[in-house]
Residue, then its C-alpha position, 0 to 999 in steps of 0.5 A: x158471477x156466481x150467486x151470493x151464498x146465505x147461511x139463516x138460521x133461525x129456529x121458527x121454522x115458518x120464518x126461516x122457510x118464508x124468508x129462504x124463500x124470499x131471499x132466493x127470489x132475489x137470486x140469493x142461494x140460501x142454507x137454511x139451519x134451525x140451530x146455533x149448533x148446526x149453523x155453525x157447521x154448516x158455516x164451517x162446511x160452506x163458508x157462505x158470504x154473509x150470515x143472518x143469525x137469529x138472537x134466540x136459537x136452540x142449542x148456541x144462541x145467535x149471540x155465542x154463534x156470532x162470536x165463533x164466526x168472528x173467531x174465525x172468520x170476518x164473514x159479515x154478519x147481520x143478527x135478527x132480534x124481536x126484541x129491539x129495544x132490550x139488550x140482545x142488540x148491543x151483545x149481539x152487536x159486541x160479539x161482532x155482527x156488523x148490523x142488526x134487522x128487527x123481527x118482525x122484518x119486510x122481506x124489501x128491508x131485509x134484501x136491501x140490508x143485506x146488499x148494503x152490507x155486501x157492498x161495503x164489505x166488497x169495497x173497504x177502501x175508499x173510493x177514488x178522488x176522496x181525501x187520505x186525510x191530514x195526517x202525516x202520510x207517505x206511499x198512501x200510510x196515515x200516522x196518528x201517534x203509534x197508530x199506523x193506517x195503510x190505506x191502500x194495502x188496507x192493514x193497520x198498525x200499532x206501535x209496528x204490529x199488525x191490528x186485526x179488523x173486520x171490515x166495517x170497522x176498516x171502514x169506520x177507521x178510514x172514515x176517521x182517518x179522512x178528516x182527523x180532529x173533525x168531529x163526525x157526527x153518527x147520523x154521517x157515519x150511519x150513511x158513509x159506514x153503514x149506507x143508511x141513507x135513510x138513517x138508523x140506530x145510533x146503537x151501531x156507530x156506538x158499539x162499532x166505535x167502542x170495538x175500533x178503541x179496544x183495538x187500535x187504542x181507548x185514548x185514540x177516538x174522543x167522544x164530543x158529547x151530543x155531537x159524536x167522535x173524532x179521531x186524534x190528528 
């Protein structure tokens, strides 16, 4: 099997030559970049399986790099910030990361993020004996109004045209579409989307929720105030 490929860039170079190190410990193959701009070249060159951005890089900042990934490609991606509490989270994360590590990072946690996000994004379906949902189905297609889910061929569709999704909000849409008019709380959507077992930043599940209504509708996932979303049956 071959090895998985990282792009990090990250412009401390003590960090980026700590953590290169540490990730090829684990078997990872890592590309290491100083730079938004010579990350971007080096994503374009080698189209690695995952990207780990820091937010603050010379250059492009982890933020636009992000969004020149996602312009391209549905690669996941995890930014780095030093600052979890401000707002490089949520503009990282709108830009299209699939998830988030805090600086300073263990290296265990960052391995054990980075798995997590390789595993969902290597299985975007459902596993096998879970509910397809309540909603009107035939041959594996969910119908909610105009909103069309296939999940088996993993393709939506709205009022009979192709939406494009990354992944995780594949995954956040087949979450929903599994128990449409149930309220699913974000701690259950942390665990079943994000495989945080452990629990996690709320953030995530309200950015991702936000990105998936731009898509496949504003009016199509209700917000239950304290409790979480649902999906309109």
């Amino acid at each position: 099997m071959a090895e998985t490929h990282v792009l990090f860039v990250e412009d401390d170079d003590v960090i980026r030559e700590a953590t290169q190190l540490a990730l090829e410990r684990v078997g990872f193959t890592v590309t290491a970049m100083p730079d938004g701009l010579s990350g971007l070249e080096s994503f374009r060159a080698d189209r690695p399986d995952i990207a780990l951005l820091d937010v603050m890089l010379p250059g492009m900042d982890g933020v636009s790099l992000c969004r020149r990934i996602r312009d391209e490609s549905t690669v996941p991606v995890i930014m780095l910030s030093a600052r979890a509490d401000s707002i490089d989270v949520v503009l990282g994360l709108e830009a299209g990361a699939d998830d988030y590590v805090t600086k300073p990072f263990d290296g265990a946690v960052l391995v054990a993020r980075i798995r997590a996000v390789l595993r969902r994004f290597g299985h975007a379906g459902r596993e096998p004996g879970e509910s397809d949902g309540t909603g009107g189905s035939a041959g594996g297609v969910l119908s909610f109004g105009d909103l069309e889910v296939d999940t088996e061929g993993m393709e939506v569709r709205r009022k009979g045209a192709p939406v494009a999704l990354t992944p995780t909000e594949m995954r956040l849409l087949l979450e929903f579409s599994s128990a449409p008019g149930t309220v699913l709380s974000r701690d259950r959507l942390l665990e079943r989307v994000w495989d945080y077992g452990w629990g996690g930043d709320t953030r995530v599940v309200d950015v991702h929720v936000q990105r998936l209504r731009t898509k496949i509708g504003q009016d199509r996932i209700d917000t239950v105030r304290g409790f979480g979303y649902k999906l309109k049956a």
